[in-house]
ZABA-400282 format. One record per residue (C-alpha): residue number from 1; z, y, x. Coordinates in steps of 0.1 Angstrom, whole numbers, always signed. Layout:
(pt NUM, (Z, Y, X))
...
***
This chain:
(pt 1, (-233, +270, +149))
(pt 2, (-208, +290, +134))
(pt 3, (-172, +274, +113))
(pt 4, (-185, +282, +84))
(pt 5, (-222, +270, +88))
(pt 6, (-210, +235, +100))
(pt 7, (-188, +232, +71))
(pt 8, (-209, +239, +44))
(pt 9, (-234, +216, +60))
(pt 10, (-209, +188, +60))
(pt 11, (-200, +194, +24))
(pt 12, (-243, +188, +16))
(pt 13, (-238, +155, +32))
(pt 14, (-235, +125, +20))
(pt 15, (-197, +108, +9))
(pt 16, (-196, +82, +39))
(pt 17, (-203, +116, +59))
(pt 18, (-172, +135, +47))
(pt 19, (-148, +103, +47))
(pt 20, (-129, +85, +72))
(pt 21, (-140, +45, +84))
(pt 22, (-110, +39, +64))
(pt 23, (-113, +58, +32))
(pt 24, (-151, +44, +33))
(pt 25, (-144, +5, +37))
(pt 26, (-112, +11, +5))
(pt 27, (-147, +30, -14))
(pt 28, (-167, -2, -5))
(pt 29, (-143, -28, -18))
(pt 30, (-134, -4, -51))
(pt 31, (-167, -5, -57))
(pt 32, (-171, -41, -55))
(pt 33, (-141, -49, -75))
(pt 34, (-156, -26, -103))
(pt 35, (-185, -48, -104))
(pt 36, (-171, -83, -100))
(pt 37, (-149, -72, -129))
(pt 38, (-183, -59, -150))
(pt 39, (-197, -98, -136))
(pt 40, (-169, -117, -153))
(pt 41, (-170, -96, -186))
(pt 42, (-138, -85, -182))
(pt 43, (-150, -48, -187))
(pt 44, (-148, -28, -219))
(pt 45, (-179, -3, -222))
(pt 46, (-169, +27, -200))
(pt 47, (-130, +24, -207))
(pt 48, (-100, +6, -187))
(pt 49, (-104, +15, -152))
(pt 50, (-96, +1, -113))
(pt 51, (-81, +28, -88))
(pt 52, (-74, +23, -48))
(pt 53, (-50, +49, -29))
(pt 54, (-70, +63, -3))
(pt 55, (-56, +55, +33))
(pt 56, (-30, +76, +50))
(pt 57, (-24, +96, +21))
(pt 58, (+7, +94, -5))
(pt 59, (-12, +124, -31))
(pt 60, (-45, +114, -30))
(pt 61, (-63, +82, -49))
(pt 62, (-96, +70, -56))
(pt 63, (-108, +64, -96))
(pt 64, (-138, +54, -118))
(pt 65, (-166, +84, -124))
(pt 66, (-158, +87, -165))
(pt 67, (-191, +83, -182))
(pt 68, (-205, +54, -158))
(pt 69, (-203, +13, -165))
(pt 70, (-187, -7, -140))
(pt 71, (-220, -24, -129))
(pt 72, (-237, +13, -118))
(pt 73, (-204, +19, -103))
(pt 74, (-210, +26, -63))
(pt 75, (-187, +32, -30))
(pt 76, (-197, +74, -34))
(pt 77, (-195, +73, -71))
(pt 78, (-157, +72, -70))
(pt 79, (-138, +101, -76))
(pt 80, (-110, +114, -54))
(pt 81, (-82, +127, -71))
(pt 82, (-46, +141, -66))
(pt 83, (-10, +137, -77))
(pt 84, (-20, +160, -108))
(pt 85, (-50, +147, -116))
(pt 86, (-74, +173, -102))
(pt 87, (-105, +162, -77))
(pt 88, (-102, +174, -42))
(pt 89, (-133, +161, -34))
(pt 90, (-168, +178, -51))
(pt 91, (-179, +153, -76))
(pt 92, (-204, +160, -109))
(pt 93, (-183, +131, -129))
(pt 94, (-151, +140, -149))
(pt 95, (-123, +115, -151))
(pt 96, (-110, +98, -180))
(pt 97, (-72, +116, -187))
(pt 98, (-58, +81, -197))
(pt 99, (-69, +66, -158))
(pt 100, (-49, +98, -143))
(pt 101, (-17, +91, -166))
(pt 102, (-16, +52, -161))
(pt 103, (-26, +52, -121))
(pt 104, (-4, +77, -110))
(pt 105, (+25, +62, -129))
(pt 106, (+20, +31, -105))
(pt 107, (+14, +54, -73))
(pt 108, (+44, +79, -81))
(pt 109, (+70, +48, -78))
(pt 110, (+54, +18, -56))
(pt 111, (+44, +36, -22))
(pt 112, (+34, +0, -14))
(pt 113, (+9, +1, -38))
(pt 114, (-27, +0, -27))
(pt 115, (-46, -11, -58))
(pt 116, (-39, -6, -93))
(pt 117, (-60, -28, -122))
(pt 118, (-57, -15, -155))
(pt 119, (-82, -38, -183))
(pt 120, (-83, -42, -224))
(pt 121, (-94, -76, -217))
(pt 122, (-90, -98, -254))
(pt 123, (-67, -128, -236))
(pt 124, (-40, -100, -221))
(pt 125, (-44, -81, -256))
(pt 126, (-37, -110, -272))
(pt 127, (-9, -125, -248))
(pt 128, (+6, -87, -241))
(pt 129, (+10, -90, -283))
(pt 130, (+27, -118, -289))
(pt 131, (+65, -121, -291))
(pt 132, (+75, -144, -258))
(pt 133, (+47, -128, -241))
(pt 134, (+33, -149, -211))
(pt 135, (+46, -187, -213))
(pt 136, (+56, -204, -175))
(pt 137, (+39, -234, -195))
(pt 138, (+4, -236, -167))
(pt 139, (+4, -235, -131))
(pt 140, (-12, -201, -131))
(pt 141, (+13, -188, -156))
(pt 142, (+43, -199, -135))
(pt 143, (+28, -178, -104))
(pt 144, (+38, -147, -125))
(pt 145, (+74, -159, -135))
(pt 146, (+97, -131, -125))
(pt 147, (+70, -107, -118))
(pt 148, (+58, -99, -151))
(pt 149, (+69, -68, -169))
(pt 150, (+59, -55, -204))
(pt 151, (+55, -24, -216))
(pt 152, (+60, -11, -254))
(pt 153, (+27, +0, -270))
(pt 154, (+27, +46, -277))
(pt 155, (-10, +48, -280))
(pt 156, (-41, +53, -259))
(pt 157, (-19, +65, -225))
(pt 158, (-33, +102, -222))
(pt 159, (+2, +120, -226))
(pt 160, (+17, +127, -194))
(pt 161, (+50, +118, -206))
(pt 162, (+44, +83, -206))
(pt 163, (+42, +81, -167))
(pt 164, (+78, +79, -163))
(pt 165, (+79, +52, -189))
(pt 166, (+47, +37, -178))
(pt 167, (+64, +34, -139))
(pt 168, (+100, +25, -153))
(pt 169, (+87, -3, -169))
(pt 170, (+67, -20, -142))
(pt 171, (+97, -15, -116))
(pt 172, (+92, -40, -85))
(pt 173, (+68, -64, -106))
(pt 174, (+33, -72, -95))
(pt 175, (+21, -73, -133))
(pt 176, (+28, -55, -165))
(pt 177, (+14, -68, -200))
(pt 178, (+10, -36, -222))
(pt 179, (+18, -41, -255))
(pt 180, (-9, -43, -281))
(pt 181, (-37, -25, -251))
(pt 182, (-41, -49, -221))
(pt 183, (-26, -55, -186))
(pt 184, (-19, -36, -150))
(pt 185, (-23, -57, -119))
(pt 186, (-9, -40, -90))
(pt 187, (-13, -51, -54))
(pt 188, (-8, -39, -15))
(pt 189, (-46, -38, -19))
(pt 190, (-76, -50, -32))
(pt 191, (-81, -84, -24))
(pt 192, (-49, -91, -34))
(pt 193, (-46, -73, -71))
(pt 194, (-84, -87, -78))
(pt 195, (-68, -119, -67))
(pt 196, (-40, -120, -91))
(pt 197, (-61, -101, -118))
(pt 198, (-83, -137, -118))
(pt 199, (-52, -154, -121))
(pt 200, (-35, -137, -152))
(pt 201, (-67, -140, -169))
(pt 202, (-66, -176, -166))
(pt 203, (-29, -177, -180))
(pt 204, (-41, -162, -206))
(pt 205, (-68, -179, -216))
(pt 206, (-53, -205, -210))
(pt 207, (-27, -200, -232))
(pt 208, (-46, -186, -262))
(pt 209, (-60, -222, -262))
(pt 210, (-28, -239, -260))
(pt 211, (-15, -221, -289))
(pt 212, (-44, -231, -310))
(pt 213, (-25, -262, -315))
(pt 214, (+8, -248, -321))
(pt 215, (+32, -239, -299))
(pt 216, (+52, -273, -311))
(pt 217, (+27, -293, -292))
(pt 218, (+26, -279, -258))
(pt 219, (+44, -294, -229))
(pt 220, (+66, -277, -203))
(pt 221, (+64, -285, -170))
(pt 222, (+95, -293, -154))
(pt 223, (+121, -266, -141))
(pt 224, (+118, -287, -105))
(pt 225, (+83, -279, -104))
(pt 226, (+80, -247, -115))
(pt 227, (+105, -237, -88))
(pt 228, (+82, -253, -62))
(pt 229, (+53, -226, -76))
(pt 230, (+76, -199, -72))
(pt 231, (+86, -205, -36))
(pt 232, (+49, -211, -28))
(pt 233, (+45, -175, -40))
(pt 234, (+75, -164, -28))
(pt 235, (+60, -168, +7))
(pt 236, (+39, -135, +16))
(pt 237, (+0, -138, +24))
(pt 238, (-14, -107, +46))
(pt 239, (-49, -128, +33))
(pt 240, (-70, -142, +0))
(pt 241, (-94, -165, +12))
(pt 242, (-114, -158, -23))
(pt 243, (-123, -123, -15))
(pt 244, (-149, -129, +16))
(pt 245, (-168, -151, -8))
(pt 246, (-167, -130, -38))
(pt 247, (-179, -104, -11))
(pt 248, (-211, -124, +2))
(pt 249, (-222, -135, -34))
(pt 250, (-222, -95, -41))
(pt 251, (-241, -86, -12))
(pt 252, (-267, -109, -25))
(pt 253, (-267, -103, -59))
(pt 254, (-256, -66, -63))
(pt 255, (-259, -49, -26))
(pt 256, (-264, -10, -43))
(pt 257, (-227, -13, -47))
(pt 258, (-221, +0, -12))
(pt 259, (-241, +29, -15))
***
């Protein structure tokens, strides 16, 4: 069989065929973060988007097929792109401009970045809006103390000169509230941004329900035990005992995401 025969008969195959194990597993868990996140409502039609860097590469990440909701979303549906936004792997979906502009912002600055999470969910609109932001007032709140970052609000996030700001802005932190538009949870991968992406979303909620009764009314916990969150987090955690299980109820639920 000739070079060029074998190629263009490797290019007909299917997506786990042209991928390595480890590109394909990172495809896999995408996937199924796209539709736990469609599970818990936390989507908004076929906008906001979750995007995974694909293993042993620094140019190359993997994004949502523009056009699709998160709950047809499956592990060869995702769209492989580069540092400038162009797919380097044939796919018939187009990507959304705004998921290129806010991703690779993240990418182009935190190399230890695996997972970005970018939503418009109503709590992080609301919380991202308000003047003091994201109160250390809950237990899932305080997790985020000193890791939080906001971002000033220029629009819909298509223009590539916002990446500079967009990456400036979130610096070192692990989450950045977006002014007036919604959040981006970043994470080494995953587990681990899906993870804290549950988490804000409780602050939030949270705390639009504690403000309800004035923010007067609500009481702080004290500084001693907010410090005792913060070195609990402080410690690093190669694991998130969630994930597995958020795994098996998919597989019975949902299994066409790993397709």
């Amino acid at each position: 069989m000739s070079t060029s025969t074998a190629r263009k008969e490797r290019s007909n195959g299917s997506v786990r065929d042209q991928v390595s194990a480890e590109e394909w597993q990172v495809r896999v868990d995408l996937a199924a973060a796209y539709r736990l996140v469609a599970e818990r409502g936390w989507d908004d039609l076929i906008y906001s988007h979750l995007s995974a860097r694909v293993p042993n590469s620094d140019d190359h990440f993997l994004i949502n097929p523009f056009g699709l909701y998160f709950e047809e979303i499956t592990a060869s549906s995702l769209v492989k792109i580069n540092h400038r936004g162009e797919k380097v792997m044939d796919s018939p979906h187009p990507v959304n401009p705004s998921s290129f502009v806010v991703h690779y912002s993240v990418y182009r600055v935190r190399p230890d970045v695996g997972c970005a999470i970018h939503l418009h969910t109503p709590s992080t609109i609301a919380v991202g809006t308000q003047r003091h932001g994201l109160l250390p007032v809950t237990q899932n709140a305080i997790i985020f103390e000193g890791r939080i970052a906001y971002h000033e609000y220029e629009g819909p996030a298509v223009t590539p000169d916002e990446i500079e700001r967009l990456g400036a802005d979130l610096g070192d932190k692990s989450v950045m509230l977006l002014r007036s538009h919604g959040c981006i949870v970043v994470g080494k991968n995953i587990s681990e941004a899906f993870t804290m992406t549950h988490d804000l979303h409780r602050a939030c909620e949270t705390q639009i329900a504690l403000l309800s009764a004035g923010l007067a009314n609500i009481h702080h916990p004290s500084e001693e035990s907010q410090e005792l969150v913060r070195q609990k987090v402080a410690i690093p955690s190669a694991k998130f005992p969630e994930w597995p299980g958020l795994i098996r109820r998919l597989d019975r639920m949902q299994p066409d995401y790993k397709l």
